[in-house]
N, C-alpha and C positions, 0 to 999 in steps of 0.2 A: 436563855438567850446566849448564843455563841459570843465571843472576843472580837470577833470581827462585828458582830452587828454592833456592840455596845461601844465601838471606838467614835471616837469626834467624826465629824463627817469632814467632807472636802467640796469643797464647790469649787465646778469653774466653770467660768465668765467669759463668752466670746470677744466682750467687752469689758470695761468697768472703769470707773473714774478713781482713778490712784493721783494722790498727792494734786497735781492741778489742771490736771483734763485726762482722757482719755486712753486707754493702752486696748495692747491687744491680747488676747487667747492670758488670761488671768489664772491662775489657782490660788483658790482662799480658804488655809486648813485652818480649822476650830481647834481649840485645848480644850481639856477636859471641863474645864470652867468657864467654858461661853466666848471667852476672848477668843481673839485672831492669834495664831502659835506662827504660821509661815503667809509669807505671797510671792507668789512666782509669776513671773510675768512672759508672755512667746512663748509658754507652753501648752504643748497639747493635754486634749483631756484622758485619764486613768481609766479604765475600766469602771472604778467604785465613783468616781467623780456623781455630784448631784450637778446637768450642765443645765444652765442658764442660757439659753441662747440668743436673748434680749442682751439690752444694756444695762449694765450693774453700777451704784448709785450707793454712799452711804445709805441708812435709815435715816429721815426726816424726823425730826424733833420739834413739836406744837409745843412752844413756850408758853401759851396762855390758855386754856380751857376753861369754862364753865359747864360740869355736864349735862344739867339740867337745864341749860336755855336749847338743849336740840330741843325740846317740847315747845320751843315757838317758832320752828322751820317752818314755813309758809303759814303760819297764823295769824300777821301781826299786819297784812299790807294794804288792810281798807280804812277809805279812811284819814291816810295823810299820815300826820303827827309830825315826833322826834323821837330824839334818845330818849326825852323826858316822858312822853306818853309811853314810846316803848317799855320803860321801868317800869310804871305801874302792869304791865299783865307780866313780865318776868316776876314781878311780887307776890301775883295771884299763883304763879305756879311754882314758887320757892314754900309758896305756905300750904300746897297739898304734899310735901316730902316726908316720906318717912323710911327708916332705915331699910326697911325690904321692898320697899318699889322703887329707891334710887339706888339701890343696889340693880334692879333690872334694867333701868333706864341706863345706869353708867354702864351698866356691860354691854350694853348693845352700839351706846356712843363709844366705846374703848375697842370695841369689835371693829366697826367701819372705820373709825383712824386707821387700825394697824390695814383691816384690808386695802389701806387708799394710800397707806403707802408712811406711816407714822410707826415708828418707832420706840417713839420717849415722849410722855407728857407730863405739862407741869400743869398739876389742878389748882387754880387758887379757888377757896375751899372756903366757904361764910356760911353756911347753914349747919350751926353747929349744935342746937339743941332744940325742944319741944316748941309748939307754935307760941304759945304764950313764954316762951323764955327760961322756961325750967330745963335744966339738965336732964337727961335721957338718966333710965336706972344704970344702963351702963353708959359711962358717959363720955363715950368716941362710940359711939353707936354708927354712926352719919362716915365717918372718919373710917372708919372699920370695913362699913359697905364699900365703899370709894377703891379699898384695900383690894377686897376682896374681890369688884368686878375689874381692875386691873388684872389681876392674878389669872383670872378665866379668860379675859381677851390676850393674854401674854405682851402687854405691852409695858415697856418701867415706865412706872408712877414717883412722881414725884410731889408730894401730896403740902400743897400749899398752904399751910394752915394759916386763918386769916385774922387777925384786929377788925374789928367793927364794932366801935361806940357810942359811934353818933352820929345824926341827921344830918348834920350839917355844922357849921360854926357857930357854936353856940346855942346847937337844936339837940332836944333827944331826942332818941329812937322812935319812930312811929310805930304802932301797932304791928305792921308790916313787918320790920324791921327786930322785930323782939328779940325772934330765935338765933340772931349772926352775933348780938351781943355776952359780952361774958365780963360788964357790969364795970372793970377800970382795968387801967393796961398791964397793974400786976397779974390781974386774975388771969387775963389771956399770956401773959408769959409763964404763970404758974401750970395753966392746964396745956399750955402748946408743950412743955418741957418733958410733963409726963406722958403726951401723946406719942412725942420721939419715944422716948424709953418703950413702953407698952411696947408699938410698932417695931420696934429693933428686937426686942423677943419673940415676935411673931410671925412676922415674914421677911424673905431672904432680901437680904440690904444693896442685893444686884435689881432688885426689880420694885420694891418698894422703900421709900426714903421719904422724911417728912422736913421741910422747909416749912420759911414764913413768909406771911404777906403784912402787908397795910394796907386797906382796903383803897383809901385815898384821903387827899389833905381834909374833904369833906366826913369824913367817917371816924379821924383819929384826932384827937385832939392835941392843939400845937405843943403844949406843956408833955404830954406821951411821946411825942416823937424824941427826945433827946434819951428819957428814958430809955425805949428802944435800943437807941444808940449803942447805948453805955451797956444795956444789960445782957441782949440776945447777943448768943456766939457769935464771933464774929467769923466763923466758918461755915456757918450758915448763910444758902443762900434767901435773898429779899426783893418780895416783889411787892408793886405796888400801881395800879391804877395810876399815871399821872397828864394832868392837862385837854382830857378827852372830850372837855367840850369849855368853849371859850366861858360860860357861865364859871364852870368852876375857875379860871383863872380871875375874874370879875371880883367872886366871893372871897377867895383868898387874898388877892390884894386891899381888898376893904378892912379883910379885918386884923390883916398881918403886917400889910406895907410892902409883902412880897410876891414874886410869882410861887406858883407848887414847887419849883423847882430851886427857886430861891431858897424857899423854906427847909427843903431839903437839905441843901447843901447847909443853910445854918446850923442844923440839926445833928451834922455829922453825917447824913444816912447814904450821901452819894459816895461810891466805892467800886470796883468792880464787881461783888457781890453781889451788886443793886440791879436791880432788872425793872426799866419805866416801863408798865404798858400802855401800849398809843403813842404819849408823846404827839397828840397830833399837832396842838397850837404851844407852838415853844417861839420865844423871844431869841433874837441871835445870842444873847449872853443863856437864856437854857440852853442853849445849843452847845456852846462851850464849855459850860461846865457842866454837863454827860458827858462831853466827848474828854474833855480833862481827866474826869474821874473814869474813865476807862468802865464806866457801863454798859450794860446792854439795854438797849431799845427792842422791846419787842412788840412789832406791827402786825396789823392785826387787818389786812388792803380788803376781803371781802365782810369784813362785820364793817367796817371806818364805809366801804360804801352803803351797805344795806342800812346802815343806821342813820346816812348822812351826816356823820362828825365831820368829813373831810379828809383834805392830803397831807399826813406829816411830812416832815424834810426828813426823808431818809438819806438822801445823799449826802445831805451838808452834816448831819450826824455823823456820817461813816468817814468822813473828809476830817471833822473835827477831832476822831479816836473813838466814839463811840462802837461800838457792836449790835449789829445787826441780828435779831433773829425774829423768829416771823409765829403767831399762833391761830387759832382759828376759832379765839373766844365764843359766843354765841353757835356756832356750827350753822347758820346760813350755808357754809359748804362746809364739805371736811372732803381736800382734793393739796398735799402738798406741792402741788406741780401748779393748781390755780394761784394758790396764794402767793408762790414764787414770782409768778407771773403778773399778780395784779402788784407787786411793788416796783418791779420796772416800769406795766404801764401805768400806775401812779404818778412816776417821775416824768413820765412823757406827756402826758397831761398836765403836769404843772408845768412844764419846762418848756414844753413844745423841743423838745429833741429828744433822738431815741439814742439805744445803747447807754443810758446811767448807772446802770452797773453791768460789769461784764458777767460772760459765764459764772466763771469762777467765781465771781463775787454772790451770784446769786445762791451756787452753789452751797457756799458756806454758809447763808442767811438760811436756807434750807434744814443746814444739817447742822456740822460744830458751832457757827453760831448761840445757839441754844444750850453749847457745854455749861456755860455758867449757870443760866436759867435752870436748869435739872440738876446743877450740884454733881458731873460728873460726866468723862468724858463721851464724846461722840462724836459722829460723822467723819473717820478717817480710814481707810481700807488699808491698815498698816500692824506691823506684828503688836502684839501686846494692846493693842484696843478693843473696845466690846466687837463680837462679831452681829453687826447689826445691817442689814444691805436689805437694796430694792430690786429690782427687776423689770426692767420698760421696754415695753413690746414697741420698736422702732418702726413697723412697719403694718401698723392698725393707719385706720382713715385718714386720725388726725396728726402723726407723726412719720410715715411714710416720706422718705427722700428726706428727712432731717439730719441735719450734721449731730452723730450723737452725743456730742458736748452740748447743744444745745437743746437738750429735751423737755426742759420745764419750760422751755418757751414754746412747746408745743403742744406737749401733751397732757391727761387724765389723769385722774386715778383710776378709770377705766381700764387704763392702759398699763397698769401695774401689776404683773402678771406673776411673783412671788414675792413676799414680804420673810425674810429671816433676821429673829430674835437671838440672842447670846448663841446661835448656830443652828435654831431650829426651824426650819417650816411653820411658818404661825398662817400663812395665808396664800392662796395662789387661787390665780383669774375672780379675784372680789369674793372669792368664797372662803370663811375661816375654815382653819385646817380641824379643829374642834369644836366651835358651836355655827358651823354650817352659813344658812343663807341670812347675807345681814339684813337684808328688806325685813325679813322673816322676823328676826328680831326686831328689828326697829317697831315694825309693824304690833306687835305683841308690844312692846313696851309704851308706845304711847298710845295706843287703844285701853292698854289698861289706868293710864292717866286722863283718860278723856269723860 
């Protein structure tokens, strides 16, 4: 390999969103280690240039994943229900898991992110051992897969390691529920500790990283939580499922006297650090104190529809100092530009007025938003930041004649026409640049779950 082929590359961008909207004729050169080294802006392109002739977009960042609930994408919709019926078959298919078929399953859901336009995902991660609750012979087996199908789709993992010990308040574990447990909250700080460790000898700490979760106030018990508090780094980022359906707020109060969010805060646990997900049903005082404690809320507009939880207040969170970031839990879709999209018209539907958040504000919910939730920065097209960008084809069907500041309120993931990773080519026109067609995969992956 010549010096010229092995140098960083250069991209330039007819367009691209720098700082707070849109510029023109861009170059975006890589260093040697995945960052942004220069950006030049009014200039034409180089000869070696890779151009872009779309419009250029940080990488989006899915604050919340579940990989394995893409195996209930259109399965789930006869019938009726809730989120409660819904659990019980997301149960059924968390207890067919085993290290080397969710290893195929997550690499084919880590595939379609990055081709649709995802960058960075935070997994929160509860299927941590064998069906009846025994630790695997190796025991991040589950953990390792997750690693691993990150690595083959090139997207950074940011690997949510979860708390889950109980049914409820004052319930244990169902049957169901065996393998997410790891028996009391020292055990899950003891085995999360050495997960980081292992994982920080193993793969490269730009693309895989292991954080933690609480599953929710129903899962961890209220005397755990302060523990938490006191024990887990406090550099580590923390997520946790909160207020996602008015039951749970019901249960908590019964048996606490407070909301989840109360509890929380009692707890110590709200911080910047702290990442709610959902937040659907929050009191004006949850509202203020997320937004006090300068956390992120991360929404989750196409799973909150398809589940029928409802419309969080995203605005009066982001009004209050809270942070905004968005994930595509469940994968009902996996389309950054949809999910951008269903959080304004969220607001419009509860509101009945349009415009609730501007561009730019969507923009960030999109992309840096998500900086905390992934434990590392993102979403800015500026020297010394990952080099992470999108690429949106302004003039397909559905974006055609768009102001190109405004493209998540138009467009697909269809319309996502290169996806680049710490500098590289991971995806262009929905097809990965290394494991090919994602139907392809997907198709193989849950036919072999079925």
């Amino acid at each position: 390999m010549s010096a010229a082929s092995a140098s960083p590359p250069t991209f330039w961008a007819a367009q691209a969103w720098v700082g707070d909207g849109i510029l023109d004729r861009v170059r975006i050169a890589a260093g040697p280690d995945g960052t942004i080294a220069t950006v030049e802006t009014g200039v034409d392109a180089a000869t070696d240039d890779i151009r872009l002739s779309g419009v250029v977009y940080p990488g989006a960042v899915n604050a919340h994943s579940h990989a394995f609930h893409r195996l209930l994408r259109g399965r789930t919709h006869d019938g009726g229900g809730s989120f409660w019926t819904w659990r019980e078959l997301m149960y059924r298919e968390a207890g067919r898991l085993e290290p080397e078929s969710y290893e195929r399953v997550a690499t084919a859901v880590y595939a379609e992110m990055v081709a649709s336009g995802f960058t960075s995902v935070a997994e929160f991660h509860y299927v941590h051992h064998r069906v009846d609750g025994a630790p695997y012979a190796e025991p991040h087996a589950m953990e390792r897969a997750l690693a691993r199908a990150a690595v083959a789709a090139g997207i950074r993992l940011t690997l949510l390691d979860t708390c889950y010990l109980a049914g409820g308040f004052d319930v244990a574990l169902s049957p169901e529920q065996a393998r997410f447990g790891d028996g009391s909250v020292g055990s899950w700080l003891e085995r999360s500790s050495r997960l980081r460790e292992s994982m920080a000898g193993e793969f490269d700490p730009r693309f895989v990283t292991v954080a933690a979760a609480l599953h929710s106030v129903r899962a961890v018990p209220v005397a755990a939580l302060s523990v938490v508090a006191s024990e887990l780094d406090p550099t580590i980022p923390l997520h946790m499922h909160v207020s996602e359906q008015p039951a749970e707020n019901e249960d908590c109060v019964r048996a606490t006297g407070l909301t989840p969010v109360g509890l929380l805060q009692r707890a110590g646990l709200l911080s910047p650090r702290f990442s709610a997900v959902h937040a659907t049903h929050l009191s004006d005082d949850d509202i203020e104190l997320l937004g006090a404690a300068g956390s992120t809320v991360v929404m989750c507009p196409t799973t909150e529809a398809d589940l029928g939880d409802g419309i969080g207040p995203a605005r009066a969170l982001r009004d209050a100092g809270a942070v905004i970031a968005l994930g595509t839990d469940q994968h009902a879709v996996v389309d950054p530009l949809l999910e951008t999209r269903a959080l304004e018209h969220g607001e419009r539907l509860g509101s009945g007025r349009r415009g609730r958040f501007s561009p730019a504000e969507l923009v960030q919910a999109m992309t840096s938003g998500g900086s905390a939730s992934v434990g590392r920065p993102t979403g800015s097209l500026t020297a010394g930041q990952p080099l992470d960008l999108i690429e949106i084809d302004p003039h397909s069907a559905r974006t055609a004649g768009s102001d190109p500041g405004q493209l998540m309120l138009t467009g697909a993931a269809s319309d996502v026409a290169t996806v680049v990773v710490a500098g590289r080519v991971v995806a262009r026109g929905g097809r990965h640049a290394t494991l090919g067609d994602i139907g392809s995969l997907l198709r193989r992956a849950t036919d072999e779950m079925s």
